[in-house]
Structures are given as structure tokens and as C-alpha cells.
C-alpha positions in Angstrom: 39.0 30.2 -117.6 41.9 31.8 -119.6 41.4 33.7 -122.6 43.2 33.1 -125.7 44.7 36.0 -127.6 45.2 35.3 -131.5 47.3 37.3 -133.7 46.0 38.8 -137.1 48.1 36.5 -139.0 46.4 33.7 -136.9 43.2 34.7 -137.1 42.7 34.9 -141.0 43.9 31.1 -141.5 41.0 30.4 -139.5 38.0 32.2 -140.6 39.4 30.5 -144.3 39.5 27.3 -142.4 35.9 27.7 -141.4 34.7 29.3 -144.5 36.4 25.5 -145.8 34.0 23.9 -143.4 30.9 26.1 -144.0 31.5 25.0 -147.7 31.5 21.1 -146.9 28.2 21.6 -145.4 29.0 21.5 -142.1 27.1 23.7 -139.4 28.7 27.0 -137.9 28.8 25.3 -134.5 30.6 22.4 -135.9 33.2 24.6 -137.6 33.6 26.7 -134.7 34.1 24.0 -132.1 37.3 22.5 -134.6 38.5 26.3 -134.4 38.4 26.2 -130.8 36.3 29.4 -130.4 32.9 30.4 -129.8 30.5 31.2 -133.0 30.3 35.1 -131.2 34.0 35.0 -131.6 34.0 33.9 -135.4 31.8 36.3 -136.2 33.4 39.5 -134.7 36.7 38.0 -136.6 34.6 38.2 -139.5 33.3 41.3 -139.2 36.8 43.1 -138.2 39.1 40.4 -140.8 36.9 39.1 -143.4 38.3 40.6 -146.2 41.8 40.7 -145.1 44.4 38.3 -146.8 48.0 37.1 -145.6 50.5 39.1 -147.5 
């Protein structure tokens, strides 16, 4: 199985994508299957991105 390597500018679209989800009351698993990665993965990116914005 093949890793995936996201960019920065990737990643922060998709913790506010799931953040989106999380807000529609939707579970963590569910939001991080539509992401494509694993809820270890999201919460690293969170961790390392979360208050990091586009610019």
C-alpha cells in the first residue's frame, strides 16, 4: 500500500473540511473516511496545522 504525501496548502482545506463535518454532527470516522485518511492522520494534521490558515 502506497502512502500519500499531502502538501501544507492541501492539508489545511481538509482539516476545515472535517471541522465542516464534525459541525453537522457527523462522527470523526465518518469525516475522516470522506478525507481519505485515517482519524491518527487527522489528528497529527491537527496537532502540527490546526491553527494555520491559507494566505
Amino acid at each position: 500500500m502506497s502512502r500519500k504525501q499531502f502538501t501544507i496548502e492541501q492539508i489545511i482545506p481538509k482539516l476545515r473540511e472535517a471541522e465542516v463535518s464534525l459541525l453537522k454532527e457527523a462522527t470523526m470516522a465518518v469525516a475522516c473516511r470522506s478525507l481519505g485518511v485515517t482519524e491518527q492522520t487527522h489528528y497529527r494534521w491537527r496537532k502540527l496545522y490546526g491553527g494555520m490558515r491559507k494566505d
